[in-house]
N, C-alpha and C positions, 0 to 999 in steps of 0.2 A: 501375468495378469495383475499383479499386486503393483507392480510398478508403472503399469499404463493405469490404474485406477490413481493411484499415485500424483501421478501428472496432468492427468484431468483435474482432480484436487487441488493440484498448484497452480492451475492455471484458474480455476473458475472462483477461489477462496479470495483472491485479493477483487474481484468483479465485486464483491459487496461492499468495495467501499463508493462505489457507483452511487445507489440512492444518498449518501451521506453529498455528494457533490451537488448532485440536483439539488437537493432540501438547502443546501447551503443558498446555491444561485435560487432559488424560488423564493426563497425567504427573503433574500438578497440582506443574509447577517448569520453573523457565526456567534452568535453571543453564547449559546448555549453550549458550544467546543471551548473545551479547556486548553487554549492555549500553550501551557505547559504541559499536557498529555499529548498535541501534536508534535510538538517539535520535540518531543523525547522520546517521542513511537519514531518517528523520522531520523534524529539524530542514530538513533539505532537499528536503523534501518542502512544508514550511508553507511556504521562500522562493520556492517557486516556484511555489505556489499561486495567486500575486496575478496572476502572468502569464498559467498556463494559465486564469483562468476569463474572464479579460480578453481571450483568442485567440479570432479568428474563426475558426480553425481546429476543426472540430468531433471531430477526432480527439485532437488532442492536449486539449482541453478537457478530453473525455470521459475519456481515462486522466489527467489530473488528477486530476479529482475521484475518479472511482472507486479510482485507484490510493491517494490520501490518506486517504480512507475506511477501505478495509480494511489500508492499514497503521497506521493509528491503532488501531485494532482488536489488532492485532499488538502494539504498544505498548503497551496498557494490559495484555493479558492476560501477556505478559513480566514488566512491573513487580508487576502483581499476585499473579503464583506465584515471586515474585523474594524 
């Protein structure tokens, strides 16, 4: 039980950065993203990529990827209304 609450967790925790995507395209500008808080949540995000996909751990795997995913996502629409 603790481990499929777990993974639901990892899976639906990196979906909030969802409205930050939208707000960004609706706005269509990222002024109010710290720039250096993105790409240092991200940079740290890629170093520890090689870990989480490499855990047999299937929670922490899971919010790896997913969480890397859509903050890349985040990243790119930042830089691009930037």
């Amino acid at each position: 039980m603790i481990k499929t609450i777990g993974l639901i967790a990892a899976i639906v925790l990196p979906f909030w950065n969802i409205p930050l995507i939208v707000k960004i395209g609706k706005r269509k500008s990222s002024k109010d993203i710290s720039m250096a808080w993105a790409v240092g949540v991200f940079t740290c995000l890629v170093l520890m990529l090689p870990s989480g996909l490499s855990s047999s751990d299937v929670v922490f795997k899971t919010f790896t990827v997913v969480n890397f995913l859509l903050f890349s996502a985040v990243v790119v629409q930042a830089f691009r209304y930037r």
